[in-house]
C-alpha positions in Angstrom: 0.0 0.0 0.0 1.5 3.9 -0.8 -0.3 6.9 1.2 -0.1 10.0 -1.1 -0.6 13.5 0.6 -0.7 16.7 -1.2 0.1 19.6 0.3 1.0 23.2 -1.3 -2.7 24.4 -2.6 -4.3 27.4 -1.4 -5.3 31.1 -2.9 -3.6 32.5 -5.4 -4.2 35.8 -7.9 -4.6 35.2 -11.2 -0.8 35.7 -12.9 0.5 34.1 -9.4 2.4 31.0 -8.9 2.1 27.7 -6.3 4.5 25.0 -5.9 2.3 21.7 -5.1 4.2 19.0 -3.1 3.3 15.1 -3.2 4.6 13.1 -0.3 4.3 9.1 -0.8 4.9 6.6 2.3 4.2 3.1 2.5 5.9 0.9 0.5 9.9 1.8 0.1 9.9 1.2 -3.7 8.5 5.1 -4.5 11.6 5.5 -7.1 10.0 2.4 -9.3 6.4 4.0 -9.8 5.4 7.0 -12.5 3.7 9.7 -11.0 0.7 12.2 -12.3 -1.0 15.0 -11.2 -4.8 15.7 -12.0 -7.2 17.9 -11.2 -10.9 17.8 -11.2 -13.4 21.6 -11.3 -16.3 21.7 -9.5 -18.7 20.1 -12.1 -16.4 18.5 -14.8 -14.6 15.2 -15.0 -11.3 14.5 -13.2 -8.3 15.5 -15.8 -4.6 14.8 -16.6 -2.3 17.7 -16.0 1.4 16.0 -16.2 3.2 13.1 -15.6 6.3 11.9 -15.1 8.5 8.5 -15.4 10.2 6.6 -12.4 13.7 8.9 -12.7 12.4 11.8 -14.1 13.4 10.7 -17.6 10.4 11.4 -19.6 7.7 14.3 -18.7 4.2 14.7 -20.2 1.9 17.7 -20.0 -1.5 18.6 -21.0 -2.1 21.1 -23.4 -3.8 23.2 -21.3 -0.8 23.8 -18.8 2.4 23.4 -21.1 4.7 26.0 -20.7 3.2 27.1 -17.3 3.2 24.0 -14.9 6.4 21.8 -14.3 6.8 18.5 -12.4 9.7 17.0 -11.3 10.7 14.4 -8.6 13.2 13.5 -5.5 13.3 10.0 -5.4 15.5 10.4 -1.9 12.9 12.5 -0.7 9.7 10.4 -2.0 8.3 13.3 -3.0 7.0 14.7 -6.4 6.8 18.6 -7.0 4.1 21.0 -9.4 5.3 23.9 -9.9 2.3 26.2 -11.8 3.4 29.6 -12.9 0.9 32.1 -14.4 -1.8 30.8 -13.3 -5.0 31.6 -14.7 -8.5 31.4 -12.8 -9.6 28.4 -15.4 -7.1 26.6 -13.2 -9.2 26.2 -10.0 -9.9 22.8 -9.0 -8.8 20.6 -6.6 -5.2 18.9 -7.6 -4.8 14.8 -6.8 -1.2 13.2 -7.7 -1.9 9.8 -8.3 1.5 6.5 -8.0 1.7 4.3 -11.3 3.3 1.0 -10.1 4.9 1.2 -13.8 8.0 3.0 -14.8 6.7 5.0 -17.6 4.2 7.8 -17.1 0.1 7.7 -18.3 -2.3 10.5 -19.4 -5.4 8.0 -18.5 -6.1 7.7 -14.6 -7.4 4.6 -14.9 -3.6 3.3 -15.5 -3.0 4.4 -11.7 -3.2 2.8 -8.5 -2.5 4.9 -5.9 -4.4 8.4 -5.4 -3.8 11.1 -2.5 -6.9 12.9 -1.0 -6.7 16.4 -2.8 -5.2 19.7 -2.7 -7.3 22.6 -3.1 -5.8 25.3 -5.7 -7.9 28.8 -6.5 -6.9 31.1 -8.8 -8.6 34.9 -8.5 -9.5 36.9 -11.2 
């Protein structure tokens, strides 16, 4: 079993910034699972934002947040980072990073296993 928490999320102007932080605990073999980040708006269907492989390697990113959000990881830390620059109000929702036990990254959340309880991120206008 992994145990995701998010932390990071909160209220942020429109133009503003937020680093998002994904702590995993559990089983030691963190370094050996692909992580995501999604989000879901009040309303609409949970959503890929970005994922990355096992070492970081490879990176993938949804249209809608390419060239503003960034993810990276610290495997010694167990940790996975989102850092959203310029954030726009159309980014609200609540943000859940998600643990692959695969190697390579996914766009599709069925194709993860583990999911953290949510982060809530608000962008004014």
């Amino acid at each position: 079993q992994v145990h995701l928490v998010e932390s990071g999320g909160g209220l942020v102007q429109a133009g503003g910034s937020l680093r998002l932080s994904c702590a995993a605990s559990g089983r030691n073999i963190f370094s050996s699972y692909a992580m995501g980040w999604f989000r879901q708006a009040p309303g609409k269907e949970r959503e890929f934002v970005t994922t990355i492989s096992w070492n970081g390697g490879s990176t993938g990113y949804a249209d809608s947040v390419k060239g503003r959000f960034a993810t990276s990881r610290d495997n010694t830390k167990n940790t996975v980072y989102l850092q959203m620059n310029s954030l726009k109000a159309e980014d609200t929702a609540v943000y859940y990073c998600a643990a692959r036990t695969r190697p390579g990254g996914s766009w599709s959340p069925s194709e993860y296993d583990y999911w953290g309880q949510g982060t809530q991120v608000t962008v004014s206008s």
